[in-house]
N, C-alpha and C positions, 0 to 999 in steps of 0.2 A: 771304339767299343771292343773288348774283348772278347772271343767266339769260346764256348767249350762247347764239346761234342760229349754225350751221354749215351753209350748204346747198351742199350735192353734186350735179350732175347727173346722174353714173352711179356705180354700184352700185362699180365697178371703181376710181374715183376715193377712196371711203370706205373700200376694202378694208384700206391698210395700216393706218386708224386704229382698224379692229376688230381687228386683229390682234393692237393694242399694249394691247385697253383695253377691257374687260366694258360695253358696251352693251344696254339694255335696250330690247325697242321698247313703243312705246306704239300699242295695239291700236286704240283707237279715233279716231285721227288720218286724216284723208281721203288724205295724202300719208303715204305712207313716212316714220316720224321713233323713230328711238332716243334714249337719254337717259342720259348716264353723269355724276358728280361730279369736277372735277380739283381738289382742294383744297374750297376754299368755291365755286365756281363750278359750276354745273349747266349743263352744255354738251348743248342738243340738236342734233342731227345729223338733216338730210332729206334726202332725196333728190328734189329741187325739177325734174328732169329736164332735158333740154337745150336751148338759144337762147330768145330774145327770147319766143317763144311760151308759153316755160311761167312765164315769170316773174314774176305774180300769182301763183304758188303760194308765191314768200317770202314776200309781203303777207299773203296767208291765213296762215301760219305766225307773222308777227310779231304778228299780231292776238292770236293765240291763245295765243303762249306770253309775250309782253309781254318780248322779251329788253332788254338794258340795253346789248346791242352784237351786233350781226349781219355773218359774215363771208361773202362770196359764192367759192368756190372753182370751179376748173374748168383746162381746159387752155386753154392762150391760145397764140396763134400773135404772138409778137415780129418785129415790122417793123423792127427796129432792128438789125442785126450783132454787138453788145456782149450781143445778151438768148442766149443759147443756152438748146438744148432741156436742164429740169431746173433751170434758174434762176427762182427765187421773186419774183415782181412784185408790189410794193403803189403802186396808183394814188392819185395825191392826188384825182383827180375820176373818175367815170365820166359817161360818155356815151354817147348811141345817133348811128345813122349820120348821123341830120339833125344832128348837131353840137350850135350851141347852148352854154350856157354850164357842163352838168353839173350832177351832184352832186357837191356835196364830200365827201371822206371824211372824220375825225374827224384832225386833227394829232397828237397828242399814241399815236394809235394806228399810223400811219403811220411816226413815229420809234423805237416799240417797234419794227417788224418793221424797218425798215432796222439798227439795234443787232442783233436776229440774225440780220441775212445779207441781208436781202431789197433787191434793187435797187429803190428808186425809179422808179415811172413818170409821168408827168404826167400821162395820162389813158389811161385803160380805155376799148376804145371795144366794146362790145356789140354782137352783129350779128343780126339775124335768125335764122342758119341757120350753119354751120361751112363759113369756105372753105377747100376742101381740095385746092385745085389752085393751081400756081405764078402761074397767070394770074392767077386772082381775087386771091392774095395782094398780088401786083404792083399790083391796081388798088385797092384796098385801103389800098396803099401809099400810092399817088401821089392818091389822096383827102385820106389825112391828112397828105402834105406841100400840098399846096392851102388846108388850114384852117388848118395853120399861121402859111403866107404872107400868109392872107386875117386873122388874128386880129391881126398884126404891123403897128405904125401906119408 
């Protein structure tokens, strides 16, 4: 049977996927994690919490449940005018704010989600803490058009 690992940072994020689909949780897990079948695939579901800070709690998670593919979900704030709010992003690379050259993501998994629906992004960039104000968004912005420029020979 195939493992994917699903980590959620709030509760509120997971909800509609309870809604659609009998979860069971598993009591002796240190993080919050349910565990339901979709077909042959055994999908768990954690609740890994929110930014940069909780982010070892997927690593403890993948240790533990050994998945064969792991998805990071959450709300993401699009820099771009074409991303509106409710539109589904799968990044070819993530990164954090020191830049750097990423992780890759898996190809062949990336063109599944583009086939239903999902726009293409080039990099996910993971941040410390949620900017939630236009400013920060703004500088935010103009950081990742800087590494852009700066990546470009």
């Amino acid at each position: 049977m195939t493992k994917a690992l699903v980590a959620f940072a709030l509760e509120e994020e997971f909800a509609p996927w309870r809604r659609r689909r009998r979860f069971r949780p598993i009591s002796d897990s240190p993080h919050p994690v349910s565990v339901t079948s979709f077909g042959t695939t055994q999908v768990y579901v954690a609740l890994a919490g929110a930014g940069a800070p909780d982010a070892d709690h997927f690593q403890d998670l993948v240790s533990r449940f050994a998945p064969s593919l792991g998805i990071v979900t959450g709300v993401a704030a699009g820099l771009k005018p074409e991303w509106r709010p409710g539109d589904l992003l799968v990044a070819r690379t993530v990164s954090g704010p020191e830049g750097g050259a990423g992780l890759p993501c898996a190809p062949d998994l990336i063109d599944l989600a583009v086939q239903c629906g999902a726009k293409p992004a080039p990099t996910l960039i993971t941040l410390p803490r949620i900017a939630r104000t236009i400013p920060e968004r703004c500088a935010w912005q103009a950081w990742a058009r800087r590494q852009i420029w700066n990546a470009c020979p």
